[in-house]
C-alpha positions as CSV (number, residue, x, y, z in Angstrom):
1,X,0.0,0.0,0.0
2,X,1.4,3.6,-1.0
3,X,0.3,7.0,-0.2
4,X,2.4,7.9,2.5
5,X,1.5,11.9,1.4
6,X,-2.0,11.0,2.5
7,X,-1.5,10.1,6.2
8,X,-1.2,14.0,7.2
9,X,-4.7,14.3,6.9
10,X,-5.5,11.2,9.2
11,X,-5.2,10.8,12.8
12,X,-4.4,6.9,13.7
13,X,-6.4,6.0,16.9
14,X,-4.7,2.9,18.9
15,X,-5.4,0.6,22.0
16,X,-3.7,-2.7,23.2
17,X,-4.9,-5.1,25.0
18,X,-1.7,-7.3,26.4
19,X,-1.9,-10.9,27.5
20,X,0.2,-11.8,30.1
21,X,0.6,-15.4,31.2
22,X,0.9,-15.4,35.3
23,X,4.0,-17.0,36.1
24,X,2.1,-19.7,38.5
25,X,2.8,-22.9,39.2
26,X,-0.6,-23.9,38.6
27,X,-3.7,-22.9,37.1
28,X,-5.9,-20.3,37.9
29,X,-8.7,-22.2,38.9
30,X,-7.6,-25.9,39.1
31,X,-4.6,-27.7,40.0
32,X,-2.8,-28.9,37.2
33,X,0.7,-27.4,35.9
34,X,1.5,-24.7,33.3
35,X,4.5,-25.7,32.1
36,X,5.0,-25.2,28.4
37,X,5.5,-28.1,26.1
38,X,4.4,-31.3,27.8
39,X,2.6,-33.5,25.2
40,X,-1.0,-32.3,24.2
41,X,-4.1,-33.2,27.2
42,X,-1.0,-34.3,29.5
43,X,-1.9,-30.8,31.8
44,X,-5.6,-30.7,32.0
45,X,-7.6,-32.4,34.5
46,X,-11.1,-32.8,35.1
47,X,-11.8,-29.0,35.7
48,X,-10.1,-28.0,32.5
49,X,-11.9,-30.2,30.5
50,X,-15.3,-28.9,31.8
51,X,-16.6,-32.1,33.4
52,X,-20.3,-31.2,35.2
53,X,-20.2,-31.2,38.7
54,X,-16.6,-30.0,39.0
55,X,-15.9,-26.5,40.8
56,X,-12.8,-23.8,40.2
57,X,-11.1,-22.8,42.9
58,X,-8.9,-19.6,43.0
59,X,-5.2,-19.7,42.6
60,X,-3.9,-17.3,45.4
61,X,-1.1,-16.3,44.1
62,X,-2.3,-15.0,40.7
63,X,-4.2,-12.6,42.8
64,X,-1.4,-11.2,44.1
65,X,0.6,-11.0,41.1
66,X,-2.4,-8.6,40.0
67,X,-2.3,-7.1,42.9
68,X,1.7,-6.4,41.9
69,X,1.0,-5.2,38.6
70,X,-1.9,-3.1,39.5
71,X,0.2,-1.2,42.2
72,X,3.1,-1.2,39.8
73,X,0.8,1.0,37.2
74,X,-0.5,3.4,40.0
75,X,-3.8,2.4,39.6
76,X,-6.6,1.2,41.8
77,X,-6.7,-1.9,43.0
78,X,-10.9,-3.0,43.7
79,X,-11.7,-4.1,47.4
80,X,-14.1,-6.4,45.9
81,X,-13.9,-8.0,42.1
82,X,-16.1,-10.3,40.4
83,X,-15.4,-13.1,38.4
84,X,-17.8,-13.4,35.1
85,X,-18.8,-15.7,32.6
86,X,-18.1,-15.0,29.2
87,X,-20.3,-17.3,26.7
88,X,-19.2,-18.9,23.3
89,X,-19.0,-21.6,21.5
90,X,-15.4,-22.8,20.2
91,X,-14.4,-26.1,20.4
92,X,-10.7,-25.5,22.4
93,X,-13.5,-23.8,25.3
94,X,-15.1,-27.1,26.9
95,X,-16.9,-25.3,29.2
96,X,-18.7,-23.3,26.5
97,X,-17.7,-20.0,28.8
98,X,-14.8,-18.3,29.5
99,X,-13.9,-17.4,33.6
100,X,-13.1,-13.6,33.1
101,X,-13.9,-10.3,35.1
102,X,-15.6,-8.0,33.2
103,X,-17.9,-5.2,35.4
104,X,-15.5,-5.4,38.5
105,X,-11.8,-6.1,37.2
106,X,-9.3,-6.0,39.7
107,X,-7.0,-3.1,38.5
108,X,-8.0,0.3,37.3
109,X,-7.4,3.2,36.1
110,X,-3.5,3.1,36.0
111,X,-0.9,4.3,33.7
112,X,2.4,3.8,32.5
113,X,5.0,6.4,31.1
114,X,7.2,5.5,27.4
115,X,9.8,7.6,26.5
116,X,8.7,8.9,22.4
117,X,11.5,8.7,19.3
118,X,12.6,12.6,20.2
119,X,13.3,11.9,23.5
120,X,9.9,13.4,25.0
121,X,7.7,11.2,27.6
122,X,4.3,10.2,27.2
123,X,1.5,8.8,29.5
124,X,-0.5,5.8,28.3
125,X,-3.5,5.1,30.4
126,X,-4.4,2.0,30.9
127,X,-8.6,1.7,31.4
128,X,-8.0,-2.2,33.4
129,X,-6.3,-5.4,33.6
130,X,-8.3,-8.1,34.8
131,X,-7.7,-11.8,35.8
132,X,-8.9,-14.7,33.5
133,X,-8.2,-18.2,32.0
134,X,-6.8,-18.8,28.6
135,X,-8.4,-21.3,26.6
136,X,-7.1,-24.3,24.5
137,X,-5.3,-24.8,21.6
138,X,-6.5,-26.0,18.1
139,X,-4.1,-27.9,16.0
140,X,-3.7,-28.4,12.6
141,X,0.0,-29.1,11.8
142,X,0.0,-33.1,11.0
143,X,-3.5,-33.7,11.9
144,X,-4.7,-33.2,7.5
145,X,-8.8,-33.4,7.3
146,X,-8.9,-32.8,11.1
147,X,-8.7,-30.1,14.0
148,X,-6.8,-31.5,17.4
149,X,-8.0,-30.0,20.7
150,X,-5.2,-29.3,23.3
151,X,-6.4,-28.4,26.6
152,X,-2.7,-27.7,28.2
153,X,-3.4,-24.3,28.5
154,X,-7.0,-24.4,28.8
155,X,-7.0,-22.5,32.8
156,X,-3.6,-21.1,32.3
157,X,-3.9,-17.5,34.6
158,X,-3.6,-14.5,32.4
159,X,-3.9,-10.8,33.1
160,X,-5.3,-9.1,30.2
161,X,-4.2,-5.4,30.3
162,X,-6.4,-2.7,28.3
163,X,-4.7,0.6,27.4
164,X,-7.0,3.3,27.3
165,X,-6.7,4.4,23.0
166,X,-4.4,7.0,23.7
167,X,-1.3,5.8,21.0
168,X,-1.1,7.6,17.3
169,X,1.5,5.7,15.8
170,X,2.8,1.8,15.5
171,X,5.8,3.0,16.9
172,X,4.1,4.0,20.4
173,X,2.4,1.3,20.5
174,X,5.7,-0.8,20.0
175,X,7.4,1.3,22.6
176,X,4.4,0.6,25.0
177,X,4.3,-3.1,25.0
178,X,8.2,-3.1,25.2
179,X,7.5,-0.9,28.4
180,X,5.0,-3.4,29.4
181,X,6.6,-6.7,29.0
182,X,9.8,-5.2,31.0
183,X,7.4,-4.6,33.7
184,X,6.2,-7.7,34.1
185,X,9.5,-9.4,33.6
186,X,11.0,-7.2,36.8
187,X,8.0,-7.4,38.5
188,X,8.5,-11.7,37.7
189,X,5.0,-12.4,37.4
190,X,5.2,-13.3,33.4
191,X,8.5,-14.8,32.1
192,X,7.6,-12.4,28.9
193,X,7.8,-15.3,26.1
194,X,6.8,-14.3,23.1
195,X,7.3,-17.7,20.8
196,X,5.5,-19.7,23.7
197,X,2.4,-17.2,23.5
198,X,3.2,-15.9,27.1
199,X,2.9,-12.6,26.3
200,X,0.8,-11.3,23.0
201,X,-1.7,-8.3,22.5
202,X,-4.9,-7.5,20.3
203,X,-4.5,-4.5,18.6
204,X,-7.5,-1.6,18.0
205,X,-6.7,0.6,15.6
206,X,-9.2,3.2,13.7
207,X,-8.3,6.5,11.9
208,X,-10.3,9.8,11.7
209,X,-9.7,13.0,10.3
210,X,-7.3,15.6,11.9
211,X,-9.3,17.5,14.3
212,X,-11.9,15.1,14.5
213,X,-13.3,14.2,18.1
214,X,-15.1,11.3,17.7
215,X,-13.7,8.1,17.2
216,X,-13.3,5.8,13.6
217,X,-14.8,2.6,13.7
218,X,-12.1,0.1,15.0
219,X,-10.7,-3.2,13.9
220,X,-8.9,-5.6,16.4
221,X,-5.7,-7.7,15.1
222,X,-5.2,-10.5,17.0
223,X,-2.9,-12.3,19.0
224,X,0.4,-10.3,17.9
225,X,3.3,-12.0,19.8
226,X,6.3,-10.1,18.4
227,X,7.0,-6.5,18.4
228,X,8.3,-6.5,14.8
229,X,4.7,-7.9,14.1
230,X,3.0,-5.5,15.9
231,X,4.3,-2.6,13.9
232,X,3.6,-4.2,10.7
233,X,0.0,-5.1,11.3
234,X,-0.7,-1.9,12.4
235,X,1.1,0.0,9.7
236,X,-0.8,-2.0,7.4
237,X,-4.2,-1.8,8.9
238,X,-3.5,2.1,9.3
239,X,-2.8,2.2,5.3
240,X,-6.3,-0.3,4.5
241,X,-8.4,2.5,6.5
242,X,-7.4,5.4,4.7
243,X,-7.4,3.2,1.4
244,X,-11.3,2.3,2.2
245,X,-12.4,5.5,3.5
246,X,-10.7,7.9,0.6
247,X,-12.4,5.8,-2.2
248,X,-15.7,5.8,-0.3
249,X,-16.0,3.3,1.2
250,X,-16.8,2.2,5.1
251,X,-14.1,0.4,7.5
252,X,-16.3,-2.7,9.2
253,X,-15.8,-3.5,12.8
254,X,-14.4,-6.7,12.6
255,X,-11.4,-9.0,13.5
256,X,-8.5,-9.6,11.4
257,X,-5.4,-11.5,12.0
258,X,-2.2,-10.5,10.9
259,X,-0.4,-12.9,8.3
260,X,3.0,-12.1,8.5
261,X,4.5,-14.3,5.3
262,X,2.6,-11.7,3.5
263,X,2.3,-8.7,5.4
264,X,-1.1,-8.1,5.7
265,X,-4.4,-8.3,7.5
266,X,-7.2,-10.1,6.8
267,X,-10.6,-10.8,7.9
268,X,-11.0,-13.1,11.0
269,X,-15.0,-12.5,11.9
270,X,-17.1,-10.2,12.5
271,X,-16.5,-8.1,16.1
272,X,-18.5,-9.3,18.5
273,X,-19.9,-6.5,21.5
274,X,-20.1,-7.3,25.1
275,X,-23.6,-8.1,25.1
276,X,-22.9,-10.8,22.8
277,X,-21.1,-12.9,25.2
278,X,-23.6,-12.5,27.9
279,X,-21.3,-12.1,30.4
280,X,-23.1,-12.6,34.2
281,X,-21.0,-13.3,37.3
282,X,-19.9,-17.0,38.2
283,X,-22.0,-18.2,40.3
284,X,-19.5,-21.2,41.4
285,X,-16.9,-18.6,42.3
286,X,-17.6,-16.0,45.5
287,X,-16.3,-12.1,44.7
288,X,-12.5,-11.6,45.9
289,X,-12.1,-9.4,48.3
290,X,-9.1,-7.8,49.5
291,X,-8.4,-6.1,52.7
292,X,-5.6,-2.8,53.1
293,X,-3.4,-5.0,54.7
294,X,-3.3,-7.6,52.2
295,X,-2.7,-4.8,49.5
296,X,0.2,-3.5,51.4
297,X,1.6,-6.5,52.2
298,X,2.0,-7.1,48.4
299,X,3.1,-3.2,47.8
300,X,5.9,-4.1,50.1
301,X,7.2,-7.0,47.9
302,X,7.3,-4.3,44.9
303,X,11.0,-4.4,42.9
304,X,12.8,-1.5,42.3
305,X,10.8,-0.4,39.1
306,X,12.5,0.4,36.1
307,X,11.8,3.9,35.6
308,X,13.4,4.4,39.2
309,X,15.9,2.2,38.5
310,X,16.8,4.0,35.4
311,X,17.0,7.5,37.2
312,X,19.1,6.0,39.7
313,X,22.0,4.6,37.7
314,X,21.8,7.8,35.8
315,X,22.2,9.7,38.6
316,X,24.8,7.4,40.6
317,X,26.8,6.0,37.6
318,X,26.7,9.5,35.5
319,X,25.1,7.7,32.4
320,X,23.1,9.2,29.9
321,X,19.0,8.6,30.2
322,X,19.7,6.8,26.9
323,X,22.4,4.2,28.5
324,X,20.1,4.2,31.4
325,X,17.5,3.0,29.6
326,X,19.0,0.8,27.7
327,X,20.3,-1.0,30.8
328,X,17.4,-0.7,32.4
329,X,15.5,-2.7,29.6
330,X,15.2,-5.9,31.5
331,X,16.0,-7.0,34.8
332,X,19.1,-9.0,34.3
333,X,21.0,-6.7,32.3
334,X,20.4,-4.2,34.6
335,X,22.1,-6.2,37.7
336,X,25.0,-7.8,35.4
337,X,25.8,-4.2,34.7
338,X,25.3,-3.3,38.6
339,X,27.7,-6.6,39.3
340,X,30.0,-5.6,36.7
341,X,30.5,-1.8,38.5
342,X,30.7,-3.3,42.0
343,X,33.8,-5.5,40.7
344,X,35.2,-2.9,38.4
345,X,34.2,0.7,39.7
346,X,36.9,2.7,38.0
347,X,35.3,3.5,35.4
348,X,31.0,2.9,35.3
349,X,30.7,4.6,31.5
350,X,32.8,2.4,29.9
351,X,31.5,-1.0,31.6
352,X,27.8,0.3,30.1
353,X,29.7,0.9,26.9
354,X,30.9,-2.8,26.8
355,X,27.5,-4.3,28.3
356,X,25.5,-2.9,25.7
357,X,27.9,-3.3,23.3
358,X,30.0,-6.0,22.7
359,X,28.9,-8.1,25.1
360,X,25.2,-7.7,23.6
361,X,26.3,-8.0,20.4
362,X,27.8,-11.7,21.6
363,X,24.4,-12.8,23.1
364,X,22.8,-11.5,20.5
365,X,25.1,-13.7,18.2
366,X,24.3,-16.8,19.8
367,X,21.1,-16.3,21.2
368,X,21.8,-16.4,24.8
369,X,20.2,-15.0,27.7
370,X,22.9,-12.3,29.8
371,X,21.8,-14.4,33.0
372,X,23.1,-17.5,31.1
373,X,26.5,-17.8,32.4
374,X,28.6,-17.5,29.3
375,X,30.4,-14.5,30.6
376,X,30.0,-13.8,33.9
377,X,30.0,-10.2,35.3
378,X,33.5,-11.0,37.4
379,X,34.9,-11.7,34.2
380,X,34.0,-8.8,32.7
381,X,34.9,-6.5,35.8
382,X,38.7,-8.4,35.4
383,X,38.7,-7.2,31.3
384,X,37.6,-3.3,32.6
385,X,40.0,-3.5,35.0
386,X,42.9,-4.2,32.2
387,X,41.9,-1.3,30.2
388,X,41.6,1.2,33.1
389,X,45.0,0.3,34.5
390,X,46.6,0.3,31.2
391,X,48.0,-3.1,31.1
392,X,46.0,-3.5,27.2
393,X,44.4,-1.1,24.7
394,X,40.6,-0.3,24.3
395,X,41.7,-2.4,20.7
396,X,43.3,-5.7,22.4
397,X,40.9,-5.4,25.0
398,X,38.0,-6.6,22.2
399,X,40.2,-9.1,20.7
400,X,40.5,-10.2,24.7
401,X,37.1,-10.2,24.8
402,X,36.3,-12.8,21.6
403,X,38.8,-15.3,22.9
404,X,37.0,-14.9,26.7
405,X,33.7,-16.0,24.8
406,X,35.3,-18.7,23.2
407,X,36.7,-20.5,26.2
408,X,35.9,-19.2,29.3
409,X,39.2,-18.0,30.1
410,X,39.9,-15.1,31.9
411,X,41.5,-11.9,30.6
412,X,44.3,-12.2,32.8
413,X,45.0,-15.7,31.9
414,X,44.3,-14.5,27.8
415,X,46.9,-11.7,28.4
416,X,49.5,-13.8,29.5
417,X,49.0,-16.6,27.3
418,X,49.1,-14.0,24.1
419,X,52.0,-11.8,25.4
420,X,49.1,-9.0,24.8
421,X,50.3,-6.8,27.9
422,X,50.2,-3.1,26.7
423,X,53.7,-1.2,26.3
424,X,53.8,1.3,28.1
425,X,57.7,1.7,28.8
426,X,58.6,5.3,27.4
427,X,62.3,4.0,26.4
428,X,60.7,1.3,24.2
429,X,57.7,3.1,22.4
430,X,61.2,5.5,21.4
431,X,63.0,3.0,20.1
432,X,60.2,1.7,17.8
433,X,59.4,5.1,16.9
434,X,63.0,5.9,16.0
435,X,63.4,3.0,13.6
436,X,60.2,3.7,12.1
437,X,61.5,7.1,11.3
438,X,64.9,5.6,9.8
439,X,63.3,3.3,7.5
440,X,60.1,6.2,6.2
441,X,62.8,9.0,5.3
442,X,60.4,10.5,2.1
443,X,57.6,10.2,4.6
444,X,59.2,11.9,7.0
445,X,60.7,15.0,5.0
446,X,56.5,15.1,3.4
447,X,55.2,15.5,7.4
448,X,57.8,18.1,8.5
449,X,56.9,19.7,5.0
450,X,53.5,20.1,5.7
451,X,51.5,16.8,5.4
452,X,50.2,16.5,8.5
453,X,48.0,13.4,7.5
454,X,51.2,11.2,7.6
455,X,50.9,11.2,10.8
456,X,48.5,8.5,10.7
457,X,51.2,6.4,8.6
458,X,53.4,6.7,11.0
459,X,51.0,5.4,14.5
460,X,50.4,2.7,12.0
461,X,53.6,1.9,11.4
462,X,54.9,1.9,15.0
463,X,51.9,-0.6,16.0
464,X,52.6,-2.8,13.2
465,X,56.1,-3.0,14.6
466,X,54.8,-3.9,18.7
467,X,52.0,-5.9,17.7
468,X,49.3,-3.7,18.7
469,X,51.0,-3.2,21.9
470,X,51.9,0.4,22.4
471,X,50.1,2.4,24.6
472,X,48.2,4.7,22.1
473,X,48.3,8.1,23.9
474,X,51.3,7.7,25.1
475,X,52.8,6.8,21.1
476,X,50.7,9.7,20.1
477,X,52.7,12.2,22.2
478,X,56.0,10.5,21.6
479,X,55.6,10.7,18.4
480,X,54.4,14.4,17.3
481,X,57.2,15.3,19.8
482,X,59.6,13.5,17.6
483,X,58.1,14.0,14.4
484,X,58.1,17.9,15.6
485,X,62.3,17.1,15.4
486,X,62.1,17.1,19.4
């Protein structure tokens, strides 16, 4: 789709709904496990499967990782909330309803802060985020002529949080669900897997004229689980609305799902409205009430957030917001780069330089998590440590670095075993300088005549000659001393 020209004279209208898998050890309201992957109907017992007769019982602790997230948000956290039933017919639903909250949600009225592309902040309300139970799974993969029903995560606790529609662009929206899923990672209520479906979104999106007050009508994508989708679908859906409305036509409310081998949307069904659910409260399950103590007993459990965390290693390390926030990203690279400082204070700009850049660039590489133990922050701290005391370059230092990766050795050990240790002897950088100088004679009479870019021909020359080893500001002054004819 073109017509980029166009887009000035639409306003893009967008609202997220997140789905966050609760990182319990059971589900929400039976007792069988959520671990992903165990072979299909191997998780679901006699609740799960909707058996008459059976009753759901509430899963404590995805209360209280609610409770977390709602405090986390600043929002309001209900004394009393209501468990629902949501009605419909699919066939990975055995029940026939869906156990959500839907009139008294748990958490309201919050909000949560993204930093924009130019640096500026914005506030994204978010409307709710209730409790509920995911339903099955259909398969089709190997099964040809027939659907497969796995009931695994048919109860698995999820906390669906709606944004109020308060994002213009793909690119907020990105930046809010990247916001999102590091707060429930820090938080550790959702282990934030996107390829296992632990954390997805629905996307609204609608477009209206500039200056327009009331809303377009809306279409929901569903079940986005990466960020590179999200942008895309939207984009796209953005670019269909304006297509549709400029020729004269009308943009349906409707579902569409995102197909990502080709880049578009497409129609799903037609949107369904509350009423068509016919939600009423669950009789089998009484209302959950929570007292202040409870409440506060859960706000004392809170993590350093990463907005505070991010002002404070600004503020304490002297880091840009930018590096802040970087490091600040997720949880673990935040305390590897805490680790790294307490072992190697010296100098706290150039460990986030190296955390954020070659050593993400390694895990990155081979898919590896920073917690996973390849590197470890003392090893790291021991590399720093080398640079700031001079015993190798900023350049050895990376190729240090590459042969750490590879074997698990440590830089001392790597420095030794290479004969990589930095010269730094006055006498010797002279000498090297000096022979250099015999053996370049029509370079040398070009740089005292004027050519001042020779110089870089000759720092070349005198590292060639150590190896790499010379201590670069300490060759740099040597030498425009003695190139000066001092």
């Amino acid at each position: 789709m073109s017509g980029a020209g166009r887009e000035t004279a639409w306003e893009t209208v967008i609202g997220l709904e997140i789905h966050a898998q609760l990182a319990t050890q059971s589900k929400i309201f039976s007792g069988s496990a959520t671990t992903y992957g165990a072979a299909p109907n191997a998780q679901a017992n006699l609740v799960d499967l909707g058996y008459p007769g059976v009753l759901p019982v509430l899963n404590a602790a995805a209360v209280r990782m609610a409770v977390k997230l709602g405090l986390a948000l600043d929002a309001k956290i209900a004394a009393r909330s209501v468990f629902a039933r949501k009605n419909y017919f699919y066939p990975d639903l055995p029940k026939g309803y869906q156990i959500s909250q839907y009139e008294l949600p748990i958490v309201a009225q919050g909000q949560l802060t993204i930093v924009l592309e130019d640096g500026t902040y914005k506030r994204i309300g978010v409307t709710r985020a209730h409790l509920e139970e995911d339903a099955g799974k259909s398969l089709h993969e190997g099964l040809p002529g027939v659907t497969g029903i796995d009931l695994n995560r048919a109860g698995t606790p999820l906390v669906e949080i709606v944004s109020e529609p308060e994002m213009r662009s793909a690119r907020e929206a990105v930046a809010y669900m990247k916001k999102m899923h590091t707060l429930v990672r820090y938080l550790e209520i959702c282990d934030g897997n996107m390829q296992e479906g632990s954390f997805r979104c629905d996307a609204n999106v609608s477009v209206r004229r500039v200056g327009e007050t009331k809303f377009g009508t809306r279409a929901e994508i569903k079940n986005l689980n990466s960020f590179r989708f999200v942008e895309r679908a939207i984009n796209y859906e953005v670019q269909r609305q304006i297509e549709l409305l400029e020729s004269g036509g009308k943009v349906v409310q409707e579902t569409r799902l995102y197909d990502p081998d080709k880049g578009e949307t497409r129609s799903m069904r037609s949107k369904e409205e509350a009423n068509d659910y016919r939600y009423f409260p669950d009789p089998d399950l009484l209302p959950v009430e929570l007292d202040t103590a409870f409440i506060e007993s859960v706000r004392a459990e809170l993590p350093e957030l990463p907005d505070a965390r991010s002002a404070r290693l600004a503020g304490q390390y002297g880091l840009s917001a930018y590096d802040a926030g970087v490091l600040t990203a997720s949880r673990e690279l935040a305390d590897y780069y805490e680790e790294t400082v307490r072992l190697a204070p010296q100098d706290p700009k150039l460990a986030a330089n190296w955390v954020m850049g070659e050593l993400s660039a390694a895990l990155n590489r081979d898919n590896l998590a920073v917690d996973s133990g390849r590197l470890p922050a003392a090893r790291l701290a021991g590399l720093l440590t080398r640079i700031t005391d001079q015993t190798i370059s900023g350049k050895i230092a990376k190729e240090v670095f590459e042969a750490m990766w590879a074997d698990g050795a440590s830089a001392d050990e790597i420095i030794s075993a290479r004969g990589l240790k930095q010269i730094t002897d006055t006498s010797a950088i002279e000498r090297v300088i000096d022979e250099v100088m015999a053996k370049s004679p029509a370079q040398l009479a070009d740089y005292r005549a004027g050519k001042d870019k020779l110089f870089g021909f000759f720092v070349g020359q005198v590292m060639k000659a150590t190896g790499g080893k010379a201590n670069p500001a300490q060759l740099n002054e040597l030498l425009r001393r003695k190139l000066g004819g001092g």
